[in-house]
C-alpha positions as CSV (number, residue, x, y, z in Angstrom):
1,X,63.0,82.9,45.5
2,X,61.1,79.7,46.2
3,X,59.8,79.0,49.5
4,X,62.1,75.7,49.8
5,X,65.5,77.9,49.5
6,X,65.8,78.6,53.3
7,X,66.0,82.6,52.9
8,X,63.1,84.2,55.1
9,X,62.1,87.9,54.0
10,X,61.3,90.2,57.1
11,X,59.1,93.2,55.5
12,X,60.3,96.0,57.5
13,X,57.7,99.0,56.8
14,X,59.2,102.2,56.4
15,X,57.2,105.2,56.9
16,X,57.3,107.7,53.7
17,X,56.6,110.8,55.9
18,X,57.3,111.8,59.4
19,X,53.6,112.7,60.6
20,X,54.9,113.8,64.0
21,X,54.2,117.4,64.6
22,X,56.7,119.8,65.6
23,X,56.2,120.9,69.1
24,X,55.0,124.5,69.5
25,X,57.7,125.9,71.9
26,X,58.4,129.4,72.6
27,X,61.4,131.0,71.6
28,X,62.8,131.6,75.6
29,X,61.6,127.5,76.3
30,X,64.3,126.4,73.4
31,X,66.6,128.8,74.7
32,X,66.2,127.7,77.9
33,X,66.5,123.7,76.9
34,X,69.6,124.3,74.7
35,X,70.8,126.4,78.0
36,X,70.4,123.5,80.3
37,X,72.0,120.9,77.8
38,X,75.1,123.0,77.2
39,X,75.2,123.5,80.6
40,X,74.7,119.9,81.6
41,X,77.9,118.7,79.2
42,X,80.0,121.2,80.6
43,X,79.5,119.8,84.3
44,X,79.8,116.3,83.0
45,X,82.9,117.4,81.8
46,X,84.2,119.9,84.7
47,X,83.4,116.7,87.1
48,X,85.2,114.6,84.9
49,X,88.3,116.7,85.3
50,X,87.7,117.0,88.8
51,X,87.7,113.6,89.3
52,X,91.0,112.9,87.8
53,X,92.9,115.8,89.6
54,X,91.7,114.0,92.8
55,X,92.7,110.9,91.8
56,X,96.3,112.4,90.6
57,X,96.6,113.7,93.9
58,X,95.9,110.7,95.7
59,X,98.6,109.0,93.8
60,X,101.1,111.7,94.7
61,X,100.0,111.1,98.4
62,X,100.4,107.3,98.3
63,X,104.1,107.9,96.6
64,X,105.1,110.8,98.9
65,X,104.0,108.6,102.1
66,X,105.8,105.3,100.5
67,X,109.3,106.9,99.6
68,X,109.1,109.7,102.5
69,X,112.2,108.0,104.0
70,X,114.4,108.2,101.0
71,X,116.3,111.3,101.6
72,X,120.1,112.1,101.8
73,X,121.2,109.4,104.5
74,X,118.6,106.4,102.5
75,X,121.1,107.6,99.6
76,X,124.1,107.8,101.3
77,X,123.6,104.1,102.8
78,X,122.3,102.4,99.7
79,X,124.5,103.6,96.9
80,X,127.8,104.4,99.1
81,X,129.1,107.4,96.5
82,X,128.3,109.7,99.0
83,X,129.5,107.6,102.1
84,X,132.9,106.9,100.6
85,X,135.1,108.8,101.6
86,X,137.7,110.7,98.7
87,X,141.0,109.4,99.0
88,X,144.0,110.9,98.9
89,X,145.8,110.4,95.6
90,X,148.1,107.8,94.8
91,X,150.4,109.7,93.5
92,X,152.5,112.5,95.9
93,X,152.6,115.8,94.7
């Protein structure tokens, strides 16, 4: 690569070896951090679920108060099966 061919190199350093140390926590402080963590996704997810039973039952008030009306007369009117009355039959016995 010449300097004229329009690629640019970005050195990125990479560190060989992680010099962080490792923090000195008791056995009951881990415990109690992995505790809180488990116990924080399973709320996350218990709300979650929460959430959606409410909105499910929302839904089933908004249809029940929309179509309370339709019952047996609503039926009866609109599809005229039921108001019809049976006729006798054409033919005498």
């Amino acid at each position: 690569m010449t300097p004229d061919d329009g690629v640019v190199e970005v050195p990125i350093p990479i560190p060989e070896e992680n010099n962080m140390p490792a923090p000195d926590l008791s056995e009951a402080v881990a415990n109690h951090l992995l505790t809180e963590s488990v116990g924080n996704i399973q709320a996350n997810n218990r709300d979650g679920r929460n959430i959606g039973t409410t909105a499910m039952g929302v839904l089933q008030l908004a249809a029940a108060r929309n179509f309370d009306e339709l019952g047996t007369v609503e039926g009866r009117a609109n599809s005229g099966v039921n108001a019809t009355p049976i006729a006798a039959p054409a033919v005498p016995q």
